[in-house]
TORMIBA-441571 format. One record per residue (C-alpha): residue number from 0; x, y, z. Coordinates in Angstrom, 3 decimals. Layout:
BEGIN
+-----+----------+----------+----------+
! num !        u !        v !        w !
+-----+----------+----------+----------+
! NUM !        X !        Y !        Z !
...
+-----+----------+----------+----------+
This chain:
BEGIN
+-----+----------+----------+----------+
! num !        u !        v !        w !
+-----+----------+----------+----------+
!   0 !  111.478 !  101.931 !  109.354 !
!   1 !  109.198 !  100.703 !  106.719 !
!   2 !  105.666 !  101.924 !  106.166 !
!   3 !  103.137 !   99.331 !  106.275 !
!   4 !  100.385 !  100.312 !  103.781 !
!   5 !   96.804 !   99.531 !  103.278 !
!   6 !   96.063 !   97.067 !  100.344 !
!   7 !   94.589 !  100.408 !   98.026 !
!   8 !   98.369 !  102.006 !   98.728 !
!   9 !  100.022 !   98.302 !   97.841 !
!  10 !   98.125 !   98.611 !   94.860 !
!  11 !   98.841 !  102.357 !   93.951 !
!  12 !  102.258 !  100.914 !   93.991 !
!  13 !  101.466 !   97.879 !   91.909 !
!  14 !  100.478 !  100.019 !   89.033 !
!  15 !  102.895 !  102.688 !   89.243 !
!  16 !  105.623 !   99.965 !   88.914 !
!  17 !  103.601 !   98.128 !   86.094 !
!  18 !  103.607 !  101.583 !   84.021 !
!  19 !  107.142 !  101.897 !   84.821 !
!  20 !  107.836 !   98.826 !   82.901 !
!  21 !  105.550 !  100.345 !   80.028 !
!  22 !  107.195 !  103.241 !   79.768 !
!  23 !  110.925 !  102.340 !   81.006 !
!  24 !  111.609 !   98.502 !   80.026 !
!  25 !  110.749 !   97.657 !   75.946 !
!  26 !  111.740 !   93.855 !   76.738 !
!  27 !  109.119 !   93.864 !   79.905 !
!  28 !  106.461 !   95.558 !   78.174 !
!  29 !  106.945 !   92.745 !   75.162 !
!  30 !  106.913 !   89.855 !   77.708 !
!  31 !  103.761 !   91.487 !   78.989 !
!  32 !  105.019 !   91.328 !   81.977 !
!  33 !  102.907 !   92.501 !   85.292 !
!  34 !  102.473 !   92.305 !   89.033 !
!  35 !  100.729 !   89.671 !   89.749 !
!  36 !  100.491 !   89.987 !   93.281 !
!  37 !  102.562 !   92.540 !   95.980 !
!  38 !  101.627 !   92.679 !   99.653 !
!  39 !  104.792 !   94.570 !  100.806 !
!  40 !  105.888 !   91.690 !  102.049 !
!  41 !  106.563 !   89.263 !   98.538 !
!  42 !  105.948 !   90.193 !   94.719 !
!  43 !  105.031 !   87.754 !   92.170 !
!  44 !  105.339 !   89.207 !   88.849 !
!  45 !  103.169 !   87.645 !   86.080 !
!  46 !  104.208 !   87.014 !   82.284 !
!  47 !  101.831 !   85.255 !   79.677 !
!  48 !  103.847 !   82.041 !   77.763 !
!  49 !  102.167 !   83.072 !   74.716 !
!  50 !  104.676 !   85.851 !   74.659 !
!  51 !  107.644 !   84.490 !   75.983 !
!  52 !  107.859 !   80.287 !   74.609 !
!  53 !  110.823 !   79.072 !   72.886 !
!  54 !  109.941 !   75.667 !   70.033 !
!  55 !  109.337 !   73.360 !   72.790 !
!  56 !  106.547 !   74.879 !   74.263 !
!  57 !  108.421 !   75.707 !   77.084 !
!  58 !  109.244 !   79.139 !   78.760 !
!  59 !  112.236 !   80.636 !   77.006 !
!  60 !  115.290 !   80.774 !   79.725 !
!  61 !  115.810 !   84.596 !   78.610 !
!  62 !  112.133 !   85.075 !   79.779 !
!  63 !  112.682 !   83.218 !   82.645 !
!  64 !  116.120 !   84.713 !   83.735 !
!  65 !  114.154 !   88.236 !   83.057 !
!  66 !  110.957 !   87.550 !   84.736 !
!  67 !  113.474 !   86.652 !   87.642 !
!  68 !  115.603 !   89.301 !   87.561 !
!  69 !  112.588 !   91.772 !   87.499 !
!  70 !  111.116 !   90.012 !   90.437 !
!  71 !  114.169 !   90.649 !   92.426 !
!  72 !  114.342 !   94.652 !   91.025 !
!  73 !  110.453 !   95.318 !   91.345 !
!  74 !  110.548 !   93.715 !   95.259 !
!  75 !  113.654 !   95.900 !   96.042 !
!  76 !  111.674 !   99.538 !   93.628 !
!  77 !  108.978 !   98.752 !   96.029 !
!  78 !  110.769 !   98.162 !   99.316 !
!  79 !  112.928 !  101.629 !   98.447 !
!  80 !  109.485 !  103.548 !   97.871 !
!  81 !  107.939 !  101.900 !  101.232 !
!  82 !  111.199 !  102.972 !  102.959 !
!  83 !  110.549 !  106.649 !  101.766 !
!  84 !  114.634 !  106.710 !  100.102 !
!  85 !  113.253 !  108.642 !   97.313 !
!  86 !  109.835 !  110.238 !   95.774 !
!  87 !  111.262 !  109.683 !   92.459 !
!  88 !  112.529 !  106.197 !   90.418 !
!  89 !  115.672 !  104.831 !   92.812 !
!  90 !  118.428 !  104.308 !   91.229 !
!  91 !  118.996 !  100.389 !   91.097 !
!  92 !  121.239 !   98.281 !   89.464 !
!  93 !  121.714 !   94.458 !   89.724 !
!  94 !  125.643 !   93.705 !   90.507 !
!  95 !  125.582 !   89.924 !   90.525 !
!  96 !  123.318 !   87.479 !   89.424 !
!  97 !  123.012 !   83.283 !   89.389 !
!  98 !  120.515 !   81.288 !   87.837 !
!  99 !  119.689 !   77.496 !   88.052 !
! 100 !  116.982 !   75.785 !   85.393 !
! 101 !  115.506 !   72.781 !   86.910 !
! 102 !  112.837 !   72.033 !   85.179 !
! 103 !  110.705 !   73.011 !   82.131 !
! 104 !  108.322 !   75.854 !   82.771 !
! 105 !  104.713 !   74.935 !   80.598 !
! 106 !  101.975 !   76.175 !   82.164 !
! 107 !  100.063 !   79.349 !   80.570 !
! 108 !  101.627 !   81.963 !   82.528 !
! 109 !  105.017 !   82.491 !   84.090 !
! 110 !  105.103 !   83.409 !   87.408 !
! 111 !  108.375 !   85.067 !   89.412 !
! 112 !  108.223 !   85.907 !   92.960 !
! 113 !  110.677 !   87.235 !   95.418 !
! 114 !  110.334 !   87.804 !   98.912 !
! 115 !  112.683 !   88.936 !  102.034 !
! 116 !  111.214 !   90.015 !  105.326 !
! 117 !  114.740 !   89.452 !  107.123 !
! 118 !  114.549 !   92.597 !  109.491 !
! 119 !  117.942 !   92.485 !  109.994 !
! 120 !  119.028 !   92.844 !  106.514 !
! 121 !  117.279 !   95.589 !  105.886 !
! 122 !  118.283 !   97.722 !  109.117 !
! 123 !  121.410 !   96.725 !  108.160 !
! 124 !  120.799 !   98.138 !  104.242 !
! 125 !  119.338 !  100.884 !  105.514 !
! 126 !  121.752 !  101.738 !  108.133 !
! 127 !  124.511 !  101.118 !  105.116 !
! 128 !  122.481 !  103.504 !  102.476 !
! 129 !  122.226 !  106.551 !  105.486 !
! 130 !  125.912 !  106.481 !  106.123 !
! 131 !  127.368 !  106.203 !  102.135 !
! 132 !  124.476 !  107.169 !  100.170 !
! 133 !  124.626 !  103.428 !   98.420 !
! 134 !  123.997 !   99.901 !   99.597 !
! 135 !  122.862 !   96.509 !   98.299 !
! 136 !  121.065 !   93.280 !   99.138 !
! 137 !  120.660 !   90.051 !   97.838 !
! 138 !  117.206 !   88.666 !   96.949 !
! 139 !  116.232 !   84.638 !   95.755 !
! 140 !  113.092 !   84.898 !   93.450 !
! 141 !  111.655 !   81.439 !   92.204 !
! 142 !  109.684 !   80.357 !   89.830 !
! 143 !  107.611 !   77.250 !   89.979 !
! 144 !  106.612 !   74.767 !   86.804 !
! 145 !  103.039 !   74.891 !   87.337 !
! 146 !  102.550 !   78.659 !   87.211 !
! 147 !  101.754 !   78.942 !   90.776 !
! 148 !  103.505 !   81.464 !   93.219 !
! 149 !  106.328 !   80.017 !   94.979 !
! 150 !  104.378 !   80.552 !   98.792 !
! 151 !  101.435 !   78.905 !   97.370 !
! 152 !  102.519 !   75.372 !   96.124 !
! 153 !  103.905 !   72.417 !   97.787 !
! 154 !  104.502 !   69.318 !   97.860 !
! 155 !  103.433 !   66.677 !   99.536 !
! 156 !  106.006 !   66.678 !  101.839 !
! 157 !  105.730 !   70.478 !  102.056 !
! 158 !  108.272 !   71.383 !  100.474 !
! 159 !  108.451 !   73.449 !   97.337 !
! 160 !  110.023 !   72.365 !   93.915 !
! 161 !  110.738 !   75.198 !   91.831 !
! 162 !  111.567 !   75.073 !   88.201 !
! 163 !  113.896 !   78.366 !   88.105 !
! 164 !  116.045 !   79.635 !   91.083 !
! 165 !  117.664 !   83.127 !   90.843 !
! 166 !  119.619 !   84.960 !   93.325 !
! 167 !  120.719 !   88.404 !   92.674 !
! 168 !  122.620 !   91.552 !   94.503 !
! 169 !  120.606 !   94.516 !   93.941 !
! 170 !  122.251 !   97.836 !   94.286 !
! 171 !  120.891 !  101.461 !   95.231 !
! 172 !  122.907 !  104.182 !   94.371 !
! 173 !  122.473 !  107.783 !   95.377 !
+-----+----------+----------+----------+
């Protein structure tokens, strides 16, 4: 069963996974790439364009396919720590991955986010992860044009149009 949190613990967990990235992941740390936002519910990790632009102006796809892959891997480190699978860093590895670039990503900061609240899933996962000690899921992050988190923009006709969609199969291993 997961542990819901109060917003100083979701916060506690921001950071830890922000140094993590400091101290663990040289090509996060030069994206300058951050949480953004994490409710235990959805991440949306945050990286300037400053430090990731290619010579259009435009988000570099390697920062993008990062920023999304990192979504995906920070939602999944958090979920594992919320779960209580491990006091330590979880062992997690991404086994699959798929990308599609829609459309250019300008605006000052690129924003990733991932969400999955599919309670099913994760009984199954966890269910999976008791009995062999291993088990993965698979987790969409987008990212939007306009810099805005993927829950928070819309169009008119309500729905969303990202600019990057990732899907990736996310691995713990005992």
């Amino acid at each position: 069963m997961i542990n819901k949190l109060t917003a100083d613990e979701y916060t506690e967990l921001s950071a830890r996974f922000d140094q993590f990235v400091q101290d663990h992941l040289p090509l996060g740390s030069a994206m300058g790439l951050k949480v953004n936002h994490y409710n235990g519910d959805s991440i949306s990790l945050l990286a300037p364009l400053e430090l990731n632009d290619n010579d259009k102006g435009t988000a570099f796809g390697g920062s993008l396919y990062c920023a999304a892959v990192m979504a995906g891997w920070s939602y999944f480190y958090l979920r594992c720590l919320q779960y209580n699978l491990t006091e330590e860093l979880p062992s997690i590895v991404i086994s699959k991955a798929e990308i599609e670039y829609l459309a250019p990503v300008n605006s000052s900061n690129i924003i990733a986010s991932c969400s999955n609240n599919d309670a099913s899933m994760w009984d199954e996962f966890l269910n999976t992860y008791k009995a062999r000690g291993r088990a993965k899921v698979t987790l969409s992050c987008l990212i939007n044009a306009d810099g805005a988190t993927a829950s928070s923009t819309a169009s008119s006709t309500g729905e969303e149009s990202p600019a990057v969609k990732f899907t990736g199969t996310y691995a713990l291993i005992n």
